[in-house]
C-alpha positions as CSV (number, residue, x, y, z in Angstrom):
1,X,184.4,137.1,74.8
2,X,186.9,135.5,76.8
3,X,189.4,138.5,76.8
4,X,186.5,141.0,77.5
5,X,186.0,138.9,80.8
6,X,189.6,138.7,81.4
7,X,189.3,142.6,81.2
8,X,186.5,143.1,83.2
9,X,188.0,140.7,85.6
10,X,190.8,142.8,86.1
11,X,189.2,146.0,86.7
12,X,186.6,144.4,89.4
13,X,189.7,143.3,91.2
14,X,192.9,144.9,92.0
15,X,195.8,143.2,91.2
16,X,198.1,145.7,92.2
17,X,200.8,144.2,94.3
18,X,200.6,144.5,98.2
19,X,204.5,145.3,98.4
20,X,205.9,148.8,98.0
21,X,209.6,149.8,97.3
22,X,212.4,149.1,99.2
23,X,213.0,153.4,98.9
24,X,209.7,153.6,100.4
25,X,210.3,151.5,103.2
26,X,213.6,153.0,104.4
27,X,211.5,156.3,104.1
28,X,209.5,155.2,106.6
29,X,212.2,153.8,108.7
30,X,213.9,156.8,108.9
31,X,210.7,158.7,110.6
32,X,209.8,156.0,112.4
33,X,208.1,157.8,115.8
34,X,207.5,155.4,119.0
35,X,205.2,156.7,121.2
36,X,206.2,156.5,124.8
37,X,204.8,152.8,126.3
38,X,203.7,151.2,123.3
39,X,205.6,148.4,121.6
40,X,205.5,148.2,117.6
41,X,204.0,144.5,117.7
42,X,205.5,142.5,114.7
43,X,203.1,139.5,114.2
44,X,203.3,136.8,111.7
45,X,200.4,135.3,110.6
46,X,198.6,136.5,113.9
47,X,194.5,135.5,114.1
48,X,192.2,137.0,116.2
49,X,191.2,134.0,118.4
50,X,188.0,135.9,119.3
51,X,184.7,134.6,117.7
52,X,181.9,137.1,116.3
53,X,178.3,136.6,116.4
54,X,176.2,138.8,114.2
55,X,172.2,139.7,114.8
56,X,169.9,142.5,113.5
57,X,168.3,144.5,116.4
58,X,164.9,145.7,116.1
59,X,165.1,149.2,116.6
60,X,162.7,151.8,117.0
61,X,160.6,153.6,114.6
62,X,162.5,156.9,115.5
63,X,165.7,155.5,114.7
64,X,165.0,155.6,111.3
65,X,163.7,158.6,109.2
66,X,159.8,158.6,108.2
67,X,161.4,159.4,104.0
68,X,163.6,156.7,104.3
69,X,161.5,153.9,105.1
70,X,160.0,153.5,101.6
71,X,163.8,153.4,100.4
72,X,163.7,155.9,97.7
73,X,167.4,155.5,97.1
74,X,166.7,151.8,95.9
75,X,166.5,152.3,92.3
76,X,164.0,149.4,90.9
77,X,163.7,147.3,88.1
78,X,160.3,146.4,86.8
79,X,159.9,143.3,88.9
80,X,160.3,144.8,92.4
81,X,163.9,144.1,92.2
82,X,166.9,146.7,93.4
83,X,169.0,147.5,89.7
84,X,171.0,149.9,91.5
85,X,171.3,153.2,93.7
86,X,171.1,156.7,93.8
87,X,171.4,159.7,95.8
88,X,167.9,161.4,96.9
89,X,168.2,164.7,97.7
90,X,169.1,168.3,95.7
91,X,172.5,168.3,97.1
92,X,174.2,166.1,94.9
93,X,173.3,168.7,92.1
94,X,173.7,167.7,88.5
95,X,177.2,167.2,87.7
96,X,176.6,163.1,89.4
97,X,175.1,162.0,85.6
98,X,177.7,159.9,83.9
99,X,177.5,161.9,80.7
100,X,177.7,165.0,82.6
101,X,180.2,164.6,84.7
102,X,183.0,163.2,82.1
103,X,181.7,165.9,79.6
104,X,182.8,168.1,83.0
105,X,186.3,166.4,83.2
106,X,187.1,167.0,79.2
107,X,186.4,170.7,79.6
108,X,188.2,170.9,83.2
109,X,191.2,169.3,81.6
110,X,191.2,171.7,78.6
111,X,191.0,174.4,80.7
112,X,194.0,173.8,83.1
113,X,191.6,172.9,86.1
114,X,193.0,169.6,86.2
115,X,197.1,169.8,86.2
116,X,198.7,167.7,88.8
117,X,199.4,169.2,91.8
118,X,203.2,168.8,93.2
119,X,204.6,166.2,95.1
120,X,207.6,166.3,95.3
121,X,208.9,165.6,98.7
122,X,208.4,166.6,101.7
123,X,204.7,166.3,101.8
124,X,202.9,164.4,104.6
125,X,205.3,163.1,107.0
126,X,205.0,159.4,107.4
127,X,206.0,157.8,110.6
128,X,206.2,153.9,111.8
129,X,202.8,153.2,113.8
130,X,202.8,152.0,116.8
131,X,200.2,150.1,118.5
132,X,198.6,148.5,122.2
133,X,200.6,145.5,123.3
134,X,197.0,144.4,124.5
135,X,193.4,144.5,124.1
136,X,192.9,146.6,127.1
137,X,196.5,148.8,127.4
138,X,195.1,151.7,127.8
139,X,191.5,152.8,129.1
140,X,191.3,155.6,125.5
141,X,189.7,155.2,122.6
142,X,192.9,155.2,120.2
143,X,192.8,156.3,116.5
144,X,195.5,155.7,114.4
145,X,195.5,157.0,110.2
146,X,197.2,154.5,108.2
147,X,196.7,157.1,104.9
148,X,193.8,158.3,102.8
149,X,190.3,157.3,104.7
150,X,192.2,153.8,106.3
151,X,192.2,154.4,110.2
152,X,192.7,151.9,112.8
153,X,190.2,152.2,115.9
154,X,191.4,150.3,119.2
155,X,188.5,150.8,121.4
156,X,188.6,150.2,125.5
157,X,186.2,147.4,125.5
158,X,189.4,145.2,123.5
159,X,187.6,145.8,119.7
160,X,189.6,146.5,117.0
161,X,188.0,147.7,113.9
162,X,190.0,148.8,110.2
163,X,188.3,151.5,108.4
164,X,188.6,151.1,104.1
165,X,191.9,149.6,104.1
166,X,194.3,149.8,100.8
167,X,197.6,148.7,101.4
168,X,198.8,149.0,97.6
169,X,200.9,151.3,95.7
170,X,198.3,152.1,93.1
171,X,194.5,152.7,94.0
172,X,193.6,151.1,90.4
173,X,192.8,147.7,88.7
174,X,196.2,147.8,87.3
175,X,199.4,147.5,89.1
176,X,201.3,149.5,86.6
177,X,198.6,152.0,85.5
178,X,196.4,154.9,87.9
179,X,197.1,157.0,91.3
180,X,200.3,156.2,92.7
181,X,201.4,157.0,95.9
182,X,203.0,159.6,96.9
183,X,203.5,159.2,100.5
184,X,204.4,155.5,101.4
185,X,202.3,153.2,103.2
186,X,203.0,153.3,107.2
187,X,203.0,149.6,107.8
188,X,201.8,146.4,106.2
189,X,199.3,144.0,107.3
190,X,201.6,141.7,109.4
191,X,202.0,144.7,112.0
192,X,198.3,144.5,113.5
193,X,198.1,143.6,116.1
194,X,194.3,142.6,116.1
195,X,191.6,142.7,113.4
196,X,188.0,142.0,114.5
197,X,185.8,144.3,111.9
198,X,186.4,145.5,108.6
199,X,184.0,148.3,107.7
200,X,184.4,149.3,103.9
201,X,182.6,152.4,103.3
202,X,182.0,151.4,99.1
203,X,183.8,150.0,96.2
204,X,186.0,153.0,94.4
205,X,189.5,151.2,94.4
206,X,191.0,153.9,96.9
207,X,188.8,152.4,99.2
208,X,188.3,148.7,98.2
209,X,191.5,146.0,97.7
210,X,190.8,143.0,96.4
211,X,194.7,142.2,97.5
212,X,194.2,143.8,101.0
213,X,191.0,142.0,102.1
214,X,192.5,138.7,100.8
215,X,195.3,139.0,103.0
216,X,193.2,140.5,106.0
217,X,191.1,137.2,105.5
218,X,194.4,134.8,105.6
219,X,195.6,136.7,108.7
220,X,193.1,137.6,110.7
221,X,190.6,134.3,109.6
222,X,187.9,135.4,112.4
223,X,187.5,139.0,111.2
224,X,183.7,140.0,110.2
225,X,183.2,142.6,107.1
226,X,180.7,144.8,106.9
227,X,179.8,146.3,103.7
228,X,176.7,147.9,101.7
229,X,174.5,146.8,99.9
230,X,175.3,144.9,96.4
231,X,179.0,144.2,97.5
232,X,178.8,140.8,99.6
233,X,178.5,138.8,96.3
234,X,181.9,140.4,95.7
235,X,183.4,139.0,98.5
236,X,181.9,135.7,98.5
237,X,183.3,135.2,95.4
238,X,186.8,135.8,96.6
239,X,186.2,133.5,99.1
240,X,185.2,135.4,101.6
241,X,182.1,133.9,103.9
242,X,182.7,136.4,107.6
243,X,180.8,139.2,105.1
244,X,177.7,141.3,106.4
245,X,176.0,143.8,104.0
246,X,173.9,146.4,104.8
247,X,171.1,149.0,103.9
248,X,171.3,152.7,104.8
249,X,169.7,153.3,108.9
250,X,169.9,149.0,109.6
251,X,172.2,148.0,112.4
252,X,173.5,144.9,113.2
253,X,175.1,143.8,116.8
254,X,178.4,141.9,117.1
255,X,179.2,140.1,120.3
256,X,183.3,138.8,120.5
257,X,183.9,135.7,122.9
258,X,186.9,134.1,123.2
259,X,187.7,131.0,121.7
260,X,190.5,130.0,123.2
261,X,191.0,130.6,127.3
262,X,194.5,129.7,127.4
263,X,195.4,132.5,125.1
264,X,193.2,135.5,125.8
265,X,195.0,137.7,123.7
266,X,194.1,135.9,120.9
267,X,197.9,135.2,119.5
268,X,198.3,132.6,117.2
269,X,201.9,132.9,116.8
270,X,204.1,131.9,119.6
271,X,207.3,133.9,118.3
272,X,205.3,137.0,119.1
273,X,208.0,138.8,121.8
274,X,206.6,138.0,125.2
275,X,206.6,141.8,125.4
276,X,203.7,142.1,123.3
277,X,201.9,139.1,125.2
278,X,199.1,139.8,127.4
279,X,199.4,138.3,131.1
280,X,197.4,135.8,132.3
281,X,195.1,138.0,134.7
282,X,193.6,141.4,134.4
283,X,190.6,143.7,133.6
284,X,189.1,142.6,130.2
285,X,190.9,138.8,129.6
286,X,188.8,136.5,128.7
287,X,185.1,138.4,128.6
288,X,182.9,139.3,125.5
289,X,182.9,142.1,123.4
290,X,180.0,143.9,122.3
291,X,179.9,146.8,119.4
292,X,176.5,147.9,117.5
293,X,177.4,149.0,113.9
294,X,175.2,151.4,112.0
295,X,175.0,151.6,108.1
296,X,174.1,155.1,107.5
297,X,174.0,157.3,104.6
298,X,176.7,159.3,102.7
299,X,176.5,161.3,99.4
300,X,178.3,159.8,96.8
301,X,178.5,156.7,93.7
302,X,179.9,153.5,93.5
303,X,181.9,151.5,90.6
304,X,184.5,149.3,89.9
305,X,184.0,148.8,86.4
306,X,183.1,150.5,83.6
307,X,179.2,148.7,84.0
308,X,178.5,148.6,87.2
309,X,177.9,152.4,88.2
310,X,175.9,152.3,91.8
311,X,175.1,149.0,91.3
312,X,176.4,148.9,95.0
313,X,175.6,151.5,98.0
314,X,177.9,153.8,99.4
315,X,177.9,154.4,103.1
316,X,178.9,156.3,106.1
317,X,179.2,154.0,109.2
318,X,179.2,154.0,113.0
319,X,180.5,151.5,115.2
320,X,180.1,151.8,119.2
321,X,181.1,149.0,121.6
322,X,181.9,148.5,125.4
323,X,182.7,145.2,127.3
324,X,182.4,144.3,130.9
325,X,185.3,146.3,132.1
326,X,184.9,148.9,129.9
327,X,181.0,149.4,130.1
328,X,181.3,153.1,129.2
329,X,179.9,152.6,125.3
330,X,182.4,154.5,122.9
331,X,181.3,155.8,119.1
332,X,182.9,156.2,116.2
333,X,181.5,157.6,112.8
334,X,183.2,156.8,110.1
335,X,182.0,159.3,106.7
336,X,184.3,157.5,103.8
337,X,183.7,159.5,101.2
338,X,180.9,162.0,100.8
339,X,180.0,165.2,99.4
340,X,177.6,167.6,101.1
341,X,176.3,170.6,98.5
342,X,176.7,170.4,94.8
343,X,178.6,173.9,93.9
344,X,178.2,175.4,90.3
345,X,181.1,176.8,88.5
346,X,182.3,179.9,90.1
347,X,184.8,182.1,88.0
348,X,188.5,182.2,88.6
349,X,190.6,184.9,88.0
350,X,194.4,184.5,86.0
351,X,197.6,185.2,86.6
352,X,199.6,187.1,84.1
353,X,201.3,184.4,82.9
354,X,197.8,182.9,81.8
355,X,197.6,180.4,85.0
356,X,194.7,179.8,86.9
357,X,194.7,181.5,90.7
358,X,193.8,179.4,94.0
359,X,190.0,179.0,94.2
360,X,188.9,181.5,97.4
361,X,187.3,178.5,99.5
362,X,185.1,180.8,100.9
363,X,183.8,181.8,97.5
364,X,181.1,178.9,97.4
365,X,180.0,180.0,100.9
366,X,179.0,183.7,100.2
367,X,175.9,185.3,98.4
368,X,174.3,183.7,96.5
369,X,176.0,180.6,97.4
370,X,174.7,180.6,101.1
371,X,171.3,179.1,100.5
372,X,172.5,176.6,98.1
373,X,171.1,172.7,99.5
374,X,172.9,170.7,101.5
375,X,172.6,167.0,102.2
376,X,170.3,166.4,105.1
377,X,171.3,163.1,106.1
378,X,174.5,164.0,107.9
379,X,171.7,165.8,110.2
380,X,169.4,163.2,110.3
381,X,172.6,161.0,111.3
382,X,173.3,163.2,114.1
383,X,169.6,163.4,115.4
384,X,168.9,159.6,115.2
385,X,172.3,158.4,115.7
386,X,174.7,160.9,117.5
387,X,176.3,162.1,119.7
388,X,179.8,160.7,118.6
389,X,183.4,160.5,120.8
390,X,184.6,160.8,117.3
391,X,184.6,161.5,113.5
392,X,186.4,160.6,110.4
393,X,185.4,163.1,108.0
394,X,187.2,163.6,104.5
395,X,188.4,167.0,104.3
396,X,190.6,166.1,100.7
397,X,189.5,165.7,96.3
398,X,187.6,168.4,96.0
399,X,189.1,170.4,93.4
400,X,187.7,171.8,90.8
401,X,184.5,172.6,93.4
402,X,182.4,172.2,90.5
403,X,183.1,169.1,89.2
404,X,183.9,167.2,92.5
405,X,181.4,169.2,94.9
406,X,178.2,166.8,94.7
407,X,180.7,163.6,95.7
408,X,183.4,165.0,97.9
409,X,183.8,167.4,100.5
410,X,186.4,170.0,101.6
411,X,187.3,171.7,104.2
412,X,184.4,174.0,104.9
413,X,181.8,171.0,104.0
414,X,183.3,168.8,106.5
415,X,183.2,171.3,109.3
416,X,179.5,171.3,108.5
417,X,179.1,167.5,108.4
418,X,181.2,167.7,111.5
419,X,178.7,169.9,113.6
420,X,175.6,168.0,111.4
421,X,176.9,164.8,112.7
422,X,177.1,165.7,116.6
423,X,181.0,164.5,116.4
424,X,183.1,165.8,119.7
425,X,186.1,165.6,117.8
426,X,187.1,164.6,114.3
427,X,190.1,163.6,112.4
428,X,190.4,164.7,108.9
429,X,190.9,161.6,106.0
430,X,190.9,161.0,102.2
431,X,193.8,163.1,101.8
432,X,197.8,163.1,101.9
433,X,198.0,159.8,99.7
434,X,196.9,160.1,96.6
435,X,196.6,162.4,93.6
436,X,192.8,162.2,92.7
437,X,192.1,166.2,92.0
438,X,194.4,169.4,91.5
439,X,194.3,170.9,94.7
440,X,197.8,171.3,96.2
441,X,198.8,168.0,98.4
442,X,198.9,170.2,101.7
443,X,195.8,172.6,101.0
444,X,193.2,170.3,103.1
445,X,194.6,171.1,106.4
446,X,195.3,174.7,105.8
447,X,191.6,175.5,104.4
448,X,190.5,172.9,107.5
449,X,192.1,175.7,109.7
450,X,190.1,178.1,107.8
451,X,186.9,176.8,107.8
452,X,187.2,176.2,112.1
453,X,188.0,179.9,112.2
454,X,185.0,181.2,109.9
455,X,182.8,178.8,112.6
456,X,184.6,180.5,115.2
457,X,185.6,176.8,116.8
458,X,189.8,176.3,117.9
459,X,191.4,175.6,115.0
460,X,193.6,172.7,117.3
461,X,192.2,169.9,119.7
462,X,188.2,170.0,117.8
463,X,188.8,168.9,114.4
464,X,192.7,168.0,113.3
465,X,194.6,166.1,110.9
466,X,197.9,164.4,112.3
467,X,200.9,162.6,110.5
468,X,200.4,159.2,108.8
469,X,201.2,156.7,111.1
470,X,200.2,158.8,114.2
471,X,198.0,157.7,116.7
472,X,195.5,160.2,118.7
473,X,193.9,158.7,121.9
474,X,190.8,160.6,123.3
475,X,189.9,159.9,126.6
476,X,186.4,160.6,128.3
477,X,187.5,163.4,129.9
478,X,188.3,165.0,126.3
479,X,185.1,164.2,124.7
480,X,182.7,166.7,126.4
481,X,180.4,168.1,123.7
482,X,181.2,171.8,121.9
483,X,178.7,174.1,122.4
484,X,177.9,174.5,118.1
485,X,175.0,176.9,118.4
């Protein structure tokens, strides 16, 4: 009994070390990019001197839609009780039963849909990130992709906010065992600047570290977690207490105050180079903060174990905030990981040598694909919800269609999700870190190109992807909405 729980223990929390190799590091040295007036802040045990206060809005009835207010993705146990979760609606197909699905992974792997793609270098480029000097450097809101879905959001209002950070090597219980990265991590922890929300979008180890939230927690002691439902307990147990979980369409508001006035910029660590120090005077030192974060829904499963299958909900999230200086509000939704139409098996042709040719990524979307059903959440999320200044949408893990499909989207999904949604822009994630499916490493962004054409949108400055490491500022001026008719 005792080593089953030492088992189990290992796979509900990754214990993969937080350190990559010295190979990887100079990697990243060497194409380290600094973007014109920004300082690369290093910061040793920095804290975020800001305090959060967390309250549940009453909202509307038409903020929430009329199907969901029974909760039909609550599945119940006999005494009233939530046992777990599930997706509602035709889209996810029937490939998301367990026995299904790995009776679909034995047959893809006998039949050569599975192989490894090649990574062999150069793949993504990977460049040092840089980031504001201050809360309130620059009047955009500033993206910056730290790999897979893990972005950092400096809004103009001062809030920073990390999107399903994973700083390890391996995106598995194991240190030694599962995906390994191909591209090296951009930074580690001690480099932000500010943390003051961690949204985690659900519990699949490429998207939950146990190591990586420990260490947020240490550093950045004042940062508030939001997570879905089923997954505070996890956190608690690790220690944990600045955790907030949430249901699908419930929102909870966040106001930041300062909790020390003598150091606005909420530095803990006085060797931080004066350079990176805020002044003493100036638009946005010393007021509150106020975000509103949503909990909305996505298309997909939970796990971390081999018995707790959607025993915790996966979300989609959106987090909008604005401060006294900055009183313009700016959004951001953030998809995680999500499918959007379950896709049957569509025949593939071979190559002489008996190999199987590229998928056409249009296949899915012709006769008698067309009418196929897609999730009408990301919809009801743009309706209720939207507009947003900006999307993170996964574009990557999609291939074999008809095995992945009902759980993650490609290209031509996300494009979808994207107009769905009401996003002005997007940014493409869950891609260009780790091998999870066959499709080649830099596929994503050429079928992302693809799929803008076929909508007949710019295939540059709607929708992108951009290097690891890179940051993308969008200013008000940028964010005017597409006309998606």
């Amino acid at each position: 009994m005792r080593a089953f729980q030492r088992l189990r223990q290992a796979f509900s929390r990754n214990s993969s070390s937080t350190r990559s190799s010295s190979s990887q590091r100079a990697s990243v040295a060497a194409s380290a990019s600094v973007t014109a007036g920004l300082v690369a802040v290093p910061v040793v045990m920095a804290s975020n001197y800001y305090a959060a206060s967390v309250t549940k809005p009453q909202l509307g009835p038409d903020a929430v839609p009329e199907e969901a207010l029974s909760r039909p993705h609550h599945v119940k146990k006999r005494n009233g009780t939530t046992a777990s979760f599930k997706n509602i609606y035709p889209s996810a197909g029937t490939m998301y039963n367990t026995w299904t699905f790995y009776k679909g992974l034995y047959a893809a792997k006998m039949g050569g849909e599975l192989d490894p793609p090649d990574t062999t270098p150069p793949t993504v480029t990977v460049r040092k990130p840089t980031f504001l000097p201050t809360r309130w450097s620059s009047p955009s809101l500033r993206a910056t992709w730290l790999g897979h879905a893990c972005y950092y959001v400096e809004y103009p209002s001062g809030l920073r906010v990390l999107f399903d950070p994973v700083f390890e090597d391996r995106c598995s219980p194991l240190s030694w065992l599962g995906p390994a990265r191909y591209t090296p991590r951009p930074c580690d922890l001690a480099d932000l600047p500010f943390v003051d929300a961690v949204v985690i979008s659900h519990s699949h180890y490429d998207h939950l570290s146990h190591p990586t939230v420990n260490e947020l927690a240490k550093r950045f002691p004042d940062a508030h977690f939001f997570v879905g439902l089923g997954l505070e307990k996890w956190f608690r147990s690790g220690g944990i207490k600045q955790v907030t979980e949430m249901d699908w369409w419930e929102t909870t508001d966040v106001t930041l105050t300062p909790k020390d006035s003598a150091n606005p910029d909420n530095r803990k660590d006085s060797s931080t180079p004066s350079s990176a120090k805020s002044t003493t005077s100036g638009p946005g030192l010393g007021e509150p903060i106020t975000a509103r974060i949503g909990c909305l829904p996505a298309q997909h499963s939970s796990g971390r174990t081999l018995t707790d299958k959607d025993c915790t909900l996966w979300c989609s999230w959106s987090v909008t905030s604005s401060s006294p200086s900055s009183p313009t509000p700016r959004s951001v939704w953030f998809g995680g990981d999500t499918g959007y139409r379950a896709v049957p098996k569509v025949a593939r042709t071979r190559a002489e040598d008996g190999s199987l040719l590229p998928h056409d990524p249009e296949a899915d979307w012709e006769p008698p694909y067309d009418t196929l059903p897609v999730c009408p959440q990301f919809e009801q999320i743009g309706k209720l919800r939207g507009p947003f200044d900006l999307g993170l949408i996964p574009i990557g893990a999609y291939d074999p269609r008809w095995l992945f499909s009902h759980m993650h989207a490609n290209p031509y999904d996300a494009v979808e999700i994207f107009r769905d949604t009401r996003c002005n822009k997007a940014m493409g994630i869950h891609w260009g870190t780790w091998v999870l499916t066959s499709e080649e490493v830099l596929e994503p962004p050429r079928q992302l190109r693809m799929a803008l054409r076929r909508r007949g949108m710019e295939e540059e400055g709607v929708f992108d992807v951009c290097e690891i490491g890179e940051s993308r500022e969008f200013y008000s001026s940028d964010l005017g909405r597409l006309d998606l008719v």
